[in-house]
C-alpha positions in Angstrom: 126.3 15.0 109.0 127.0 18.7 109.6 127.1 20.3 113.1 125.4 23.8 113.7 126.1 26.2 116.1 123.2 27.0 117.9 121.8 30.9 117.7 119.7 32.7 120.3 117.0 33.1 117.0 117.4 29.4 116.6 116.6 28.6 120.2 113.7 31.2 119.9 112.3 30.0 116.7 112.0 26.5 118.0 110.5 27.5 121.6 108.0 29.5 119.2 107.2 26.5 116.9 106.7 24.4 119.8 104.2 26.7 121.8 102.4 27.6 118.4 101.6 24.0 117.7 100.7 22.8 121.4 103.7 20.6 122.3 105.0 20.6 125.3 108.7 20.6 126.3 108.6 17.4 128.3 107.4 15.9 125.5 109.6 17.1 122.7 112.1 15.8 125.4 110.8 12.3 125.5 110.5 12.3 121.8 114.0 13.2 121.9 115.3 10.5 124.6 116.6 13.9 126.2 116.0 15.5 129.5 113.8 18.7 129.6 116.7 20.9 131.2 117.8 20.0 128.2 115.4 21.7 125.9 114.9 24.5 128.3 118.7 25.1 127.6 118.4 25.1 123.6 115.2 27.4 123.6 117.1 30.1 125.7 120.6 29.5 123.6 122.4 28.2 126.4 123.5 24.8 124.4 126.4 25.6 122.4 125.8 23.3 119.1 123.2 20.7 117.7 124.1 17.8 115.4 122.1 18.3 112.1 120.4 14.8 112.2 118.8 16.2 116.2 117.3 19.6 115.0 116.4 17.6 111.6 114.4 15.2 114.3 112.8 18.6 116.0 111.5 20.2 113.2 109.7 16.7 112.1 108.3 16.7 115.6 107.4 20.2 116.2 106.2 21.6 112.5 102.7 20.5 112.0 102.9 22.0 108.4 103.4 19.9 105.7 104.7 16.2 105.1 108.1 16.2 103.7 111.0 17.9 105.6 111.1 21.1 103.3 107.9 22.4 103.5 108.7 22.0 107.0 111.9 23.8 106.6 109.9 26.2 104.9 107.3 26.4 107.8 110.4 27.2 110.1 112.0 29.8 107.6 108.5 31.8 107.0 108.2 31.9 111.1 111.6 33.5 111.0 111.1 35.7 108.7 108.4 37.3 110.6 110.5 37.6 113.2 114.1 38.4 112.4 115.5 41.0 109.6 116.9 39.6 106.4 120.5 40.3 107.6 119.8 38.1 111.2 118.0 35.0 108.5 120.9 35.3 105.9 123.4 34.4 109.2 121.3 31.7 110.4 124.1 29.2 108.9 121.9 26.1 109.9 119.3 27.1 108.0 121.7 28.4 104.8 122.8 24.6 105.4 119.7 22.9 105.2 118.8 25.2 102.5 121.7 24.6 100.2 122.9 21.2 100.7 120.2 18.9 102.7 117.5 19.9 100.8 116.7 18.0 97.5 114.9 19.5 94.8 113.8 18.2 91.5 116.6 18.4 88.4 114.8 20.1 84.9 115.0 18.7 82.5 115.0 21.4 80.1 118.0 22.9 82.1 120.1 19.9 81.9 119.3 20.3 78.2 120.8 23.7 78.2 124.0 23.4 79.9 124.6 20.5 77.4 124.3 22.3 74.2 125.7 25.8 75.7 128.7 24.3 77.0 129.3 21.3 74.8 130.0 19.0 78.3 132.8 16.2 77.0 134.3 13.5 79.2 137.7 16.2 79.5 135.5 19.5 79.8 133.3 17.6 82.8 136.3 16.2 84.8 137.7 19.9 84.3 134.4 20.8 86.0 134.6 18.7 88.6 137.7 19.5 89.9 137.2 23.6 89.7 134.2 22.8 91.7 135.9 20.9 94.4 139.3 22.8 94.5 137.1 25.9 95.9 139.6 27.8 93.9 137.3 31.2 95.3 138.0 30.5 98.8 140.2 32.4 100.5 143.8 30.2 101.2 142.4 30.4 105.0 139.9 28.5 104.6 140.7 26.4 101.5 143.6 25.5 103.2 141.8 25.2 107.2 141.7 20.9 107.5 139.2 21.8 110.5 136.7 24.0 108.2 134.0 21.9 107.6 133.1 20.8 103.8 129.4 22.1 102.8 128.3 23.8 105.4 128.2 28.2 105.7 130.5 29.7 107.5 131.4 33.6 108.3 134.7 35.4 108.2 136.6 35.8 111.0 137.7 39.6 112.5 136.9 42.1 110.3 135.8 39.5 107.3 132.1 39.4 107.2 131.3 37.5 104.0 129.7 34.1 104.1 131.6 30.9 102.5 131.2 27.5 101.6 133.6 24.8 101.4 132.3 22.7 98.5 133.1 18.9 98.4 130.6 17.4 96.3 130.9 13.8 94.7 132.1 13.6 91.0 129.8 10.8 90.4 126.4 13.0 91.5 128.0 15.7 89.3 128.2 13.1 86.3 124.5 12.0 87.1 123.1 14.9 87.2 124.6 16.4 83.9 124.2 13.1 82.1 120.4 13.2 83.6 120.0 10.1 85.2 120.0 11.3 88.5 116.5 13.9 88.6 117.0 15.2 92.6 119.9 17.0 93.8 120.8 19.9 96.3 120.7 24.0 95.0 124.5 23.6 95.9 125.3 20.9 93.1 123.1 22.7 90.6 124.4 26.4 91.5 128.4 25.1 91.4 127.9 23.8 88.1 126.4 26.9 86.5 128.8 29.1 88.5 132.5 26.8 87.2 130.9 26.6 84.1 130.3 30.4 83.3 133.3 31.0 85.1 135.2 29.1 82.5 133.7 29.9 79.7 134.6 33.7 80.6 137.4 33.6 82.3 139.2 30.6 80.6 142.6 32.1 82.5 142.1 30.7 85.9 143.5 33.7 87.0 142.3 35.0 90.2 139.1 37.5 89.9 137.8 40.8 91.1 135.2 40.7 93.6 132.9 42.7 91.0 133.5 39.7 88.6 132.4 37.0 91.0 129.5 38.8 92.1 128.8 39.0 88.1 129.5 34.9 87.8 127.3 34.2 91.5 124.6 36.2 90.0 124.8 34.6 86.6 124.0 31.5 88.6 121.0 32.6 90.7 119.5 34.3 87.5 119.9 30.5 85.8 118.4 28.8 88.2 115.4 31.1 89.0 114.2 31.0 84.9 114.0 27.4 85.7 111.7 28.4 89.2 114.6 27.0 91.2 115.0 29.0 94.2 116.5 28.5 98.0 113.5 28.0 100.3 114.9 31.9 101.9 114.8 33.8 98.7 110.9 32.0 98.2 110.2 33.3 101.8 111.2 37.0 101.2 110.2 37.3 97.7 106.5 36.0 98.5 106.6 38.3 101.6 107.8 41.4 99.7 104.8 40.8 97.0 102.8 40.7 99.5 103.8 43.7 101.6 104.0 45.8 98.3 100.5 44.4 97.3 99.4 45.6 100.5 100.9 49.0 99.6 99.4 49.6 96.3 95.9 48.7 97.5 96.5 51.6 100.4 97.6 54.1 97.7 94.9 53.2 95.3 91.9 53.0 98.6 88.5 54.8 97.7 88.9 57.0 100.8 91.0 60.2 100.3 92.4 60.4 104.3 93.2 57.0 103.5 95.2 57.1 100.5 97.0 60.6 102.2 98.1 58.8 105.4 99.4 55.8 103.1 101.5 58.6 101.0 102.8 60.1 104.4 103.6 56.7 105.3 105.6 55.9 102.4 107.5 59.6 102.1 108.7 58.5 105.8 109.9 55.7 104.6 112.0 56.9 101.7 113.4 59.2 103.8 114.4 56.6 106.4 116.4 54.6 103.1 117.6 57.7 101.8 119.3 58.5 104.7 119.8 54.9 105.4 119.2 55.3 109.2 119.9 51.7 110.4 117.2 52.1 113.3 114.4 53.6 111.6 114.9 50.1 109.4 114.9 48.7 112.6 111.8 50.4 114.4 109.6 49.7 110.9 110.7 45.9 111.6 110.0 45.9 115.0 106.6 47.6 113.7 105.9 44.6 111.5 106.7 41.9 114.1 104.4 43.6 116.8 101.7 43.6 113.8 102.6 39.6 113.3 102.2 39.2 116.6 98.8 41.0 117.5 97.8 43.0 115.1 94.3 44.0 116.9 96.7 45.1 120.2 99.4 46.5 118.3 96.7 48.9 116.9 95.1 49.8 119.9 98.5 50.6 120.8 98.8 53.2 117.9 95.3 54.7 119.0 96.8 55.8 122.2 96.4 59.7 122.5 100.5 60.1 122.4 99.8 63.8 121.5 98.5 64.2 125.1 101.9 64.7 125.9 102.9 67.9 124.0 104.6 70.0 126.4 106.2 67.0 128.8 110.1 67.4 129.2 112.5 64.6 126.9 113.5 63.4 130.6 109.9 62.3 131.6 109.7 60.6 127.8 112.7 58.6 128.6 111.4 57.9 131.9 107.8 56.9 130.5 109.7 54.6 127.7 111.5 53.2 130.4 108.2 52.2 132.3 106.5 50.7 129.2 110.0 48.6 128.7 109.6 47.2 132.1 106.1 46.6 132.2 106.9 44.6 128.7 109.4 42.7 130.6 106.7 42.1 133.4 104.6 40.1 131.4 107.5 39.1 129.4 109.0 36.9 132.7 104.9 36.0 134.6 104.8 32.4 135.4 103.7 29.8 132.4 100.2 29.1 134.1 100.0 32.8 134.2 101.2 34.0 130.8 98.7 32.4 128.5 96.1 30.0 128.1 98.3 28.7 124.7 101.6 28.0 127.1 101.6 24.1 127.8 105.0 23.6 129.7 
């Protein structure tokens, strides 16, 4: 089984899950047959990497939502998606892990169907398929060629290289199964690599290596696919049901019965456009950190806003750095008090 490295949001996300659903760390620990120094260490990021089959073992322990492991997983993602922006999720490789490969999801039918009759699959044109898929022929020779890069699991570039990969190894028997449609549960990464080889062949029969724009076109081809059939990694479910929600949420502001309403919702969104237009990374960041404080409490966070800020016209930048500086500390204050002080809802 894979190996993750542990991330501070990963450590956080479970400390979160934990509190929220009134298990203790001594007994997560027991559960665990693992000393509570030991969990301490993993909520604050201190343990450098988890074997899949222990944090599989946490999440079935600590998730109340849910019976099988990905609504779970999907319990896990939506509490980190309140939390983190989509850039911080989308490197969370455990969880792009779990997503893509550990997760089973149910083969259509109809889709199976499809890729039949559009690519005419013979015994030569599958075994062609099978080993495009597992040459990785899309990786770059560093990692295709790395014996210590692990097979199905996300990794980032190193240096300056950024982009996420995948070093596919899948079995050519699954493959066979799943095209031939005797096996009806596989992982998004079987279904995706198919659809990806196979549009890649049919297109670019060369073999020749491709643009960047033209895998993009192919990867897309492939999401596009699989969503007309409502299949969908449990992160893309997350956000997409999140942004219907927040833009629901918009429209019924813009459309409200009370004029001073609908005006502050239009100033609201004017700020916001110019924020993107000017793509300002931390005015994205300050209407994140917004959202979370309004996940978190959104009664307090309001009161908050009510605070007569104008008050202050007239006070010197200095004393407004110094002020922010107090609020931070007094954040941190009651960030650090004791368990038994912090909240009735801490149980450690």
């Amino acid at each position: 089984m894979a190996k993750f490295d542990v991330t501070p949001e990963l450590g956080e996300i479970i400390r979160l899950t934990r509190l929220q659903n009134s298990i203790a760390s001594k007994t997560l620990a027991a559960h665990l047959e693992r000393s509570p120094a030991y969990i301490s260490k993993l909520e604050k990021g201190e343990v450098k990497s988890i074997e899949e089959s222990e944090l599989t073992a946490i999440f079935l322990y600590i998730v109340k939502e849910g019976t099988s492991f990905s609504d779970k997983l999907e319990a896990v993602t939506e509490t980190l998606v309140r939390h983190y922006s989509r850039e911080i999720c989308n490197r969370q490789f455990w969880l792009q892990t779990y997503d893509w490969v550990t997760r089973k999801i149910t083969v259509p039918h109809d889709l199976i169907l499809e890729l039949n009759q559009t690519y005419c699959l013979s015994d030569e044109a599958l075994l062609r398929l099978i080993n495009r898929i597992n040459a990785n022929i899309e990786l770059p020779d560093a990692f295709r060629n790395d014996k210590t890069f692990p097979y199905n699991q996300w990794r980032s570039g190193t240096g300056a290289d950024e982009l996420l990969y995948i070093k596919i190894k899948i079995e050519p028997s699954e493959i066979i199964q799943v095209l031939n449609g005797t096996l009806t549960e596989t992982s998004y990464l079987l279904l995706y690599a198919v659809i990806h080889y196979l549009y890649r062949a049919k297109h670019y029969p060369d073999e020749s290596s491709l643009t960047e724009n033209e895998v993009m076109e192919i990867s897309l081809h492939a999401r596009e696919k699989l969503a007309d059939y409502n299949i969908r990694t449990i992160v893309n479910q997350v956000w997409r049901r999140r942004d219907e929600v927040i833009q629901s949420d918009i429209s019924s502001l813009l459309s409200s019965q009370d004029p001073e309403m609908g005006s502050f919702a239009q100033e609201i969104m004017s700020l916001i456009n110019i924020l993107a237009q000017f793509d300002l990374p931390i005015g994205t960041e300050s209407l994140r950190l917004l959202n979370s404080n309004l996940d978190w409490d959104t009664a307090f966070t309001e009161k908050i806003m009510r605070l007569p800020f104008y008050d202050l016209e007239g006070v010197s930048h200095t004393n407004k750095k110094k002020l922010l500086l107090e609020i931070g500390e007094l954040i941190q204050k009651y960030k650090n008090l004791p368990p038994t002080q912090k909240s009735l809802e801490s149980y450690d």
